[in-house]
N, C-alpha and C positions, 0 to 999 in steps of 0.2 A: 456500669450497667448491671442489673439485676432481674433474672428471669424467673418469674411467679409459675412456681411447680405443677402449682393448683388449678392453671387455665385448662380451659377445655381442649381438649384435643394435642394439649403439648409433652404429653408423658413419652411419646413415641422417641422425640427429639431429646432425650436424653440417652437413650441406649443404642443409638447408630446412626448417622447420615443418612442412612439406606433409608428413610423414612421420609429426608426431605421431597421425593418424589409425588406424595400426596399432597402438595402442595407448589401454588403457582401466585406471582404476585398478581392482586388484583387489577381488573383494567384502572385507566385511568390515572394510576399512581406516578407523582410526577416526583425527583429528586433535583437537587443542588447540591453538586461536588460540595464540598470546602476543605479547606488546606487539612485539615487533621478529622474530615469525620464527611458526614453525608445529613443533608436534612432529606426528609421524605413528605408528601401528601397525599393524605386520600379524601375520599370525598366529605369524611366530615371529621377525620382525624390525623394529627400530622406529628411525628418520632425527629428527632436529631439524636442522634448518633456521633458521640467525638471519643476519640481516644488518638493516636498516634496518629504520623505519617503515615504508616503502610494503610490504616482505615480502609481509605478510597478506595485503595486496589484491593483490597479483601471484600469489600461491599460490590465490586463490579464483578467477582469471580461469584458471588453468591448468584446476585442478578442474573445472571448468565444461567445458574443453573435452575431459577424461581421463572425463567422464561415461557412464552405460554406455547412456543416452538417444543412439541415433543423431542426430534431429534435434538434441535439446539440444548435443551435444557438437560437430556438425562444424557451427551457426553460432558457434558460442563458437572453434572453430578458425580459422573463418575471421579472425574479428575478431580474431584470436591476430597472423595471418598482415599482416593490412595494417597493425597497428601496430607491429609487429617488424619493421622491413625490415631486408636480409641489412646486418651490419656494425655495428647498431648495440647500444649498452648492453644496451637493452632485450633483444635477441635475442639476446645472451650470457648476461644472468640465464635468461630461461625455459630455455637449452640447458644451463645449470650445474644448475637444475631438475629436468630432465628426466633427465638422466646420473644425480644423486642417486639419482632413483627408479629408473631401472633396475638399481643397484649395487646398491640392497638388495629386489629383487625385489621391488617393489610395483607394478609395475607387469602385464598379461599381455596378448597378443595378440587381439583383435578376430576378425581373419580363421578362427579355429577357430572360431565360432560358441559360443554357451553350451548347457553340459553341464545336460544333465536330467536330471529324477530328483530321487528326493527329497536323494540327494546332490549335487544340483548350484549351491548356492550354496557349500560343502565344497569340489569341486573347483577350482570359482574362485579360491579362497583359495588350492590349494596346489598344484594341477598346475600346470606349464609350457602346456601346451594343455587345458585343460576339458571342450571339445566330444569331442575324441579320446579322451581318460580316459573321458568320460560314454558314450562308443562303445562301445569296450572292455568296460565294464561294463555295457551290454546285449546284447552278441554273447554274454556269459560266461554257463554254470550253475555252478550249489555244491551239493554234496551232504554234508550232514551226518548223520554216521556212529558211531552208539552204540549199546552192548550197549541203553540203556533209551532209546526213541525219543521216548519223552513227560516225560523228568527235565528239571527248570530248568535245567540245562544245555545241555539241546539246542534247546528251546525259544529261549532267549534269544539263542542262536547262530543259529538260524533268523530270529529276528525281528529282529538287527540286519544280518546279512545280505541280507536283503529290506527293509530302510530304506534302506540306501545304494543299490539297485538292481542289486546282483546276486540274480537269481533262486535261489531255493536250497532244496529239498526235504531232509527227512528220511530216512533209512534207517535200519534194525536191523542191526547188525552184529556180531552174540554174539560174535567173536571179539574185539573190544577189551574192555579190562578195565572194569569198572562204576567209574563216574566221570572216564572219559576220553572224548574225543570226536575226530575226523579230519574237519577241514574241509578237504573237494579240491574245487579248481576247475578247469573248462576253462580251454585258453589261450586270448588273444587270438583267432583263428583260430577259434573256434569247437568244439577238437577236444573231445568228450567227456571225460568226467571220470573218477575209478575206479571198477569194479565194473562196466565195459560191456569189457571184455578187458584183453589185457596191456598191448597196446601203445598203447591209451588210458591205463591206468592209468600207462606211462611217461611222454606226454606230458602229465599233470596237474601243476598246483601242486597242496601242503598244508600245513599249520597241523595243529599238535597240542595237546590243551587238558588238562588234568586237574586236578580238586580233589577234597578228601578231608578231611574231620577237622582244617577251620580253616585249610589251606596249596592253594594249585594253582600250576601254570605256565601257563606258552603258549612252543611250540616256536617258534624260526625259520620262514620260510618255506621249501621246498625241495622235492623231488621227493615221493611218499606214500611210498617208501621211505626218506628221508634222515628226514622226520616220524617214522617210527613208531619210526625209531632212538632218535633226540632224545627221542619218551616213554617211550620203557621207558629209556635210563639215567638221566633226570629221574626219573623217578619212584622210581627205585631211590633213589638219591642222597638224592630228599626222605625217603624212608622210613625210612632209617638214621638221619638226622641230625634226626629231629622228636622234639623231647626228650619230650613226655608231651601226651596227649589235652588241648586248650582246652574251651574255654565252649562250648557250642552253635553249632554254624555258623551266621556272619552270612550274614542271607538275600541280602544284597547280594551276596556273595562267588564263586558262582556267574554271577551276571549282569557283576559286571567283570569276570572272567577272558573269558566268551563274548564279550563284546563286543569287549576286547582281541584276541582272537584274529580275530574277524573284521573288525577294521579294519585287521591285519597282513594278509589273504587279500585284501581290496579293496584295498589298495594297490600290491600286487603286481600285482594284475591291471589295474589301473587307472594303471599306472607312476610311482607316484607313490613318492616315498620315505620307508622305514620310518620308524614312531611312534619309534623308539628314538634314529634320527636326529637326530630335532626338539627333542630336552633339550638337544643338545651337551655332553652330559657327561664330562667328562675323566677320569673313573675307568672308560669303556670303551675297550677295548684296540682300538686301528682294526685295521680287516682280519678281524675274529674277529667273528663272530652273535652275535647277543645272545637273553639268553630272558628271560623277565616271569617274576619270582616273587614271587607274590602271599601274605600273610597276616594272619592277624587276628592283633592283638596282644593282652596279658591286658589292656587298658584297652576293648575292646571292638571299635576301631576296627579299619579294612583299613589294610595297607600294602602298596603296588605296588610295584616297582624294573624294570628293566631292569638283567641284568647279565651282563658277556659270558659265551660260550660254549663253552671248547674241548670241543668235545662228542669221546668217545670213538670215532665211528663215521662215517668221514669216506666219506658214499656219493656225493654229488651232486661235481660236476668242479669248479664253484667253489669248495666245500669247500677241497680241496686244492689249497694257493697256496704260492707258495717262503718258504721259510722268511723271516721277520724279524729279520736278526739284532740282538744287543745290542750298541747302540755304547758305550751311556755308565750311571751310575750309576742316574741317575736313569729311565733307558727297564726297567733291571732294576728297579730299585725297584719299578716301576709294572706289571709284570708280575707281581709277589707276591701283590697284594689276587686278581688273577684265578686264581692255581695256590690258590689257602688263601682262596677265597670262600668262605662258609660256608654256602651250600646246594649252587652248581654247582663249586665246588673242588674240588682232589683230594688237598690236603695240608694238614695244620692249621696256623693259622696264629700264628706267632711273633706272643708279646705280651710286653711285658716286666712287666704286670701290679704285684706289691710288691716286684720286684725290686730289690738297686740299681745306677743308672746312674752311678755315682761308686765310684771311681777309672775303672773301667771300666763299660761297658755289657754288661746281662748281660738275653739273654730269651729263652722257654720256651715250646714247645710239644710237642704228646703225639705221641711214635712209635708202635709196634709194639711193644708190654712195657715203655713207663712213658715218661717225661719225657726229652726232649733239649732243653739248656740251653746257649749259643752265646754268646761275648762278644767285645768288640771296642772300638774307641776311639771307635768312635759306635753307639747303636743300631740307625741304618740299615743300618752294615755286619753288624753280630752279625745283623740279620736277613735278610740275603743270606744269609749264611755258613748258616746254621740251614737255609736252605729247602733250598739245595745238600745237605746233609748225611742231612735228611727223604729226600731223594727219593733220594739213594744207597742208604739204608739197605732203602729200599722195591723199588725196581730190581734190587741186590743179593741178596735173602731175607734180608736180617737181617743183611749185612755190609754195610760202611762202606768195604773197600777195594777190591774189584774192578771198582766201575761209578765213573767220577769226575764230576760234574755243576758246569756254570758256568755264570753267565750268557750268557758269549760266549766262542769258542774259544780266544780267550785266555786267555779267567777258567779255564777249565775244563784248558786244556793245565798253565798254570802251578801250579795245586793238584796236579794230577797229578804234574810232575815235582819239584813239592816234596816227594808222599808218597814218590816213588820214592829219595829220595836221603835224606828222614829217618833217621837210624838207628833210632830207637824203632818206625815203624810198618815198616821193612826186619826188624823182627823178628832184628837181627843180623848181618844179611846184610851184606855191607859192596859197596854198589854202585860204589864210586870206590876206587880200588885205594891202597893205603897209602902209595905213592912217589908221589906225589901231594897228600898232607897234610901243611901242617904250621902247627902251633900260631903264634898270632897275641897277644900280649898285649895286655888289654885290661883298664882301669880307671875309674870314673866321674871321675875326675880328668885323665885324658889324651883322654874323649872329647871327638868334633870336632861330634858331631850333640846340638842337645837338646831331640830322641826319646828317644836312649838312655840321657843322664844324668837324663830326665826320668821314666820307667818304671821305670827299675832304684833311683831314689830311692822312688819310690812303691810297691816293694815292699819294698824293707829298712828304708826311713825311716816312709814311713804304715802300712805292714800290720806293721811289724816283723818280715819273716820273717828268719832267717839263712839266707843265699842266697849261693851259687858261680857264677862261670861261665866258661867256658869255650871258646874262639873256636879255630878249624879253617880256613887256607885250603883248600879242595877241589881246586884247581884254578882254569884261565882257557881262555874260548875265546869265540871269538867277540868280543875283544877286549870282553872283559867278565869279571871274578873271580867266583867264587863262596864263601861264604865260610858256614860253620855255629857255631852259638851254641848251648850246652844251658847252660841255669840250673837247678842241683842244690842240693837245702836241704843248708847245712853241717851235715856229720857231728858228731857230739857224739864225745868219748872214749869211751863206753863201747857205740859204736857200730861200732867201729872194724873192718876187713872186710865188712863190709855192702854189699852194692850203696845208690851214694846214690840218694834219693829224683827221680827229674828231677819239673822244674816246667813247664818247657817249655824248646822246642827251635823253631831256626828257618833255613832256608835263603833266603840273600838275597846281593845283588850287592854289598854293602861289608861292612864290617865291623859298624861302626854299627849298619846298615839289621838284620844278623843278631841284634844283641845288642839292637836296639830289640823286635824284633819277639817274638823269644824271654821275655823281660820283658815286654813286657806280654801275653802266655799266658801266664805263668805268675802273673801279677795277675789273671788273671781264671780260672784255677785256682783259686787262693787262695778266691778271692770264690765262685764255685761249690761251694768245698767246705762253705764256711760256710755259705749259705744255701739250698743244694740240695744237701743230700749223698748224697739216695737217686734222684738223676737218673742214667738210664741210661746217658746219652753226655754227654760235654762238649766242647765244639766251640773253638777255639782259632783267635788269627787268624792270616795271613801277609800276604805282601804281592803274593799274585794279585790281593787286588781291586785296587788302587790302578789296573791297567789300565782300571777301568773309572769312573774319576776324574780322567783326565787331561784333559776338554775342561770339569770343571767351574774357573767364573770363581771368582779371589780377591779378595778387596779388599786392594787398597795397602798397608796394614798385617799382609797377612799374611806373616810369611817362614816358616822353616823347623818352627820351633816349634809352627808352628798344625797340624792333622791336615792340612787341605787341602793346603798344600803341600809337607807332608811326602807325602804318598800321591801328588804332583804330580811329585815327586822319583822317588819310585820307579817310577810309570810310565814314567818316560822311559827306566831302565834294564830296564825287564822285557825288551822285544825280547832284547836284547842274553845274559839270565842265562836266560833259556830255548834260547839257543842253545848254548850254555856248557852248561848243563843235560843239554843231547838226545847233546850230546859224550861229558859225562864217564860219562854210563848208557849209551850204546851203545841208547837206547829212545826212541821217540815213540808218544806215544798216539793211538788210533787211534778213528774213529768206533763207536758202540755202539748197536744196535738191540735188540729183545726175539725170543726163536724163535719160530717159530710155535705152539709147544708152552707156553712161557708164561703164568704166571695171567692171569687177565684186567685185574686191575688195574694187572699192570708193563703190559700195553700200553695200559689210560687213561692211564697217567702217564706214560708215553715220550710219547705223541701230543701230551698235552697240555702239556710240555715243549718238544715240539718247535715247536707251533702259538705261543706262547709266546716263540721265538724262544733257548730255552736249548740248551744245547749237552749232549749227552750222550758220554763216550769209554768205550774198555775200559780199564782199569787193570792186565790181565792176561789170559792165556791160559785162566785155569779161572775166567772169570768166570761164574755162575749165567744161567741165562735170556737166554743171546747167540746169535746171528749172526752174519757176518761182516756190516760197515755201510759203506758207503761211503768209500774211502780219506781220511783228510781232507788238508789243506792242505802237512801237514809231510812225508808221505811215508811210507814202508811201515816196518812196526815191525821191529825186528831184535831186539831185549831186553826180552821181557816184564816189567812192574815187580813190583815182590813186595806179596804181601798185607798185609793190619794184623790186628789182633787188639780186637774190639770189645766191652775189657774198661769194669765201670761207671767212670765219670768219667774217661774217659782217650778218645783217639782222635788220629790223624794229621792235620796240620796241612792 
């Protein structure tokens, strides 16, 4: 065992015993002998402790003296102190002891005195000081606030309120909506609560609660106006999204939601840190609120969650915090489940459901007039790719090119300047001037990457298509090439003048990298056209993301072949082709906000984008529902990019 010098409060426990008297073990701390050591639990951290035989008996002489019996504990300290003299064995083990427990907070301070009330064996367990908490939480009122004063909701709210020792009356307040409730408390200081003027009502905490027809919540804590935000677009949100009336509301369902709610309001007040906290669950987004959404499911039973928050309406000051940005694959990844949660999200979320994930990954979720279907060389990228695309479409009104979305200003620059230099979504236009081009031969036989000899097999060899392609130097700058790929199904003879069919098209830093990435779009063309062909949009990959896969680890055996250090590859030339890029267009995209004028939903979904840590640009001059945003990083735009055309199964890379 090994005691971290550096903890709070443990410097004392290295220069004398005499010290251990400032401390007592926590209530509730429950142990289990075992033959060579001691396990311990608290309430939401649990130590084992093994060394020798003697362990046990050394762990019950300590106990004895961590007791919360004053007399019992400071003669067992004593007798701690004369057998321990400074230097020896002995007085190392109890200090290596004593360190354990304070590293995992089992241990809490004496000198606060114990917290009363009927919450004060509670506080024990889980404040930092008890007595102070248990302070706090009788200097405090609660006033709970609902159109029906006497419904099980308010009731329940009231009576776990007045268990843990905040005082807390009832009030009628016709103006919330029937099955909602507004738990406001004074702060610490005693100040009044809402409903005594304004400027009480500004300095209150609240807690928002609502159930209805088998589903409720419970808001964040925050000012009574950041609350009453949080339940009206909660409640909007649950109201869309609750597919058909259940069973009869469980009578419990009422009483956990209240109670939930008021032990978010007493903790607050009592500084103790949120229930949501105490899971450590990794599927909430740090830095972002969390809400409780509660439901009955068809088997009868309640199910609880905590699940984060980017709420729409950001009033209170700690709300708004600087952006997070996305460093890596896996931090976007992990921001998806919270944009396409499925009560507090605000985009559907990508499933690949019967799709298939062979040759390529292919997966679907619902736009705005039918199905967007996203594919890519792993699933986890098609469903980046998909969300990005969701949220353009939505940001946009229904187009795909003028607002551009990434995980991170990278991810988000480099789609951009790939749609700008596409031919297919340039609608024509030709952004790189013709003295400038020039054709590049390229054959599965002569390739050097196998990416490329590997995708362009798996469309002419496994899918069978007959398939062209066609390579474009663009240009160089930035001491970096640029180079375009289109794969076009061969013309038959009696085809002949026909514009060819393109499969996909791809702008990338080598050659390879263009004909790799061009081939597999048009593999997962292929594959969407077979198994979704009445899907709105089809989403195709490039090689923006790989920026946001360069700090993932490979194993030993992987070289070029394998996706990771193919996209490991590409990373490292993106700097490089987005400068080359901003060259050959004469344009850099620029940050993108919603007008003020705006549906209300582009600006959930900016905010909640933004809170999120994703990156939102313009793509153009006449983009829908803009403002001018903040210059971003690259510098002011001189070349607006050209729009796309958001015909079915087709769309810009």
């Amino acid at each position: 065992m090994t005691v971290d010098q550096a903890a709070p409060g443990t410097q004392d426990v290295f220069d004398a015993l005499d010290s251990l008297g400032r401390w007592r073990l926590r209530p509730g701390v429950s142990e289990t002998v075992l033959h060579n050591g001691v396990h311990l639990r608290g309430w939401i951290t649990s130590l084992t402790l093994e060394g020798g035989d003697g362990l046990p008996v050394l762990w019950g002489r300590l106990a004895e003296a961590l007791a919360a019996d004053e007399e019992r504990s400071g003669t067992a300290r004593a007798e701690l102190v004369r057998a321990a003299p400074a230097g020896s064995p002995l007085r190392g083990a109890l200090l290596t002891l004593i360190g354990q427990l304070l590293d995992h907070d089992l241990l809490v301070e004496r000198s606060g005195g114990e917290a009363g009330g009927g919450a004060g064996p509670w506080l024990g367990a889980v404040a930092d000081r008890p007595a102070a908490a248990g302070a706090a939480l009788a200097r405090s009122r609660a006033r709970v606030l609902g159109a029906d004063s006497d419904s099980p909701l308010a009731r329940a709210a009231a009576r776990a309120l007045n268990r843990a020792g905040l005082r807390a009356e009832v009030v009628e307040a016709a103006e919330l909506p029937d099955g909602q409730l507004l738990l406001v408390a004074s702060r610490h200081d005693g100040s009044p609560g809402a409903g005594q003027g304004q400027e009480a009502a500004e300095s209150a905490i609240a807690v928002a609660v609502g159930v209805w027809a088998g589903l409720g919540f419970v808001t964040p804590v925050g000012s009574v106006a950041q609350a009453r935000a949080d339940a009206e677009a909660l409640a909007g949100r649950l109201h869309r999204r609750k597919a058909s009336p259940p069973a009869p509301e469980h009578p419990a369902l009422p009483v956990l939601l209240a109670s939930s709610a008021a032990q978010r309001l007493v903790c607050a007040v009592a500084g103790v840190r949120d229930p949501s906290a105490e899971a450590d669950d990794a599927r909430l987004l740090p830095g972002l609120p969390t809400v409780l959404i509660a439901e009955q499911e068809p088997s009868g039973g309640l199910r609880g969650e905590y699940r984060s928050w980017p709420g729409p309406a950001l009033v209170d000051v700690d709300r708004i915090r600087p952006r997070a940005d996305v460093r890596t694959l896996s931090e976007a990844l992990a921001r998806i489940p919270v944009l396409t949660d499925r009560w507090a999200g605000v985009l559907d979320e990508p499933d690949p459901g019967v799709l298939p994930q062979l040759p390529a990954a292919l997966v679907r979720c619902a736009v705005a007039g039918g199905d967007l279907v996203s594919g890519g060389a792993r699933a986890d990228l098609a469903r980046l790719e998909a969300v990005c695309r969701a949220a353009e479409l939505r940001l946009g009104g229904g187009r795909s090119g003028p607002v551009v979305v990434g995980a991170s200003l990278e991810h988000a620059r480099g789609r951009a300047l790939r749609r700008a230099v596409d031919r297919e979504a340039a609608e024509g236009i030709d952004v790189v001037s013709d003295d400038r081009r020039a054709p590049v031969p390229w054959s599965p036989e002569t390739a050097r990457h196998p990416q490329a000899a590997h995708w362009w097999s798996v469309l002419v060899g496994r899918l069978g298509v007959g398939a062209e392609v066609a390579v474009e130097r663009l240009g160089t700058g930035g001491g970096a090439g640029v180079f375009g790929a289109r794969v076009v199904r061969r013309r038959h003879r009696t085809t002949v003048g026909a514009p060819p069919e393109l499969l996909g098209s791809a702008v990338e830093a080598t050659v390879d990298g263009a004909v790799a990435f061009a081939a597999l779009s048009a593999v997962v063309r292929v594959q969407a056209a077979a198994d979704t062909p009445h899907a709105r949009q089809l989403v195709t990959p490039s090689g923006a993301a790989a920026v946001l896969a360069r700090s993932a680890e490979m194993a030993p055996w992987e070289d070029s072949g394998w996706t990771t250090a193919w996209l490991a590859e590409a990373a490292g030339r993106e700097p490089g082709l987005q400068e080359a890029l901003t060259g050959l267009t004469g344009w850099s995209p620029q940050s993108w906000e919603p007008s003020p004028g705006a549906d209300a939903d582009v600006h959930v979904l900016w905010s909640a984008l933004r809170q999120c840590g994703f990156t939102v640009l313009s793509a153009g001059a006449d983009t829908p529902n803009a403002r001018p945003g903040p210059r971003s990083a690259s510098g002011p735009a001189s070349h607006p990019g050209p729009g796309t055309r958001p015909t079915p199964m087709e769309g810009p890379r």
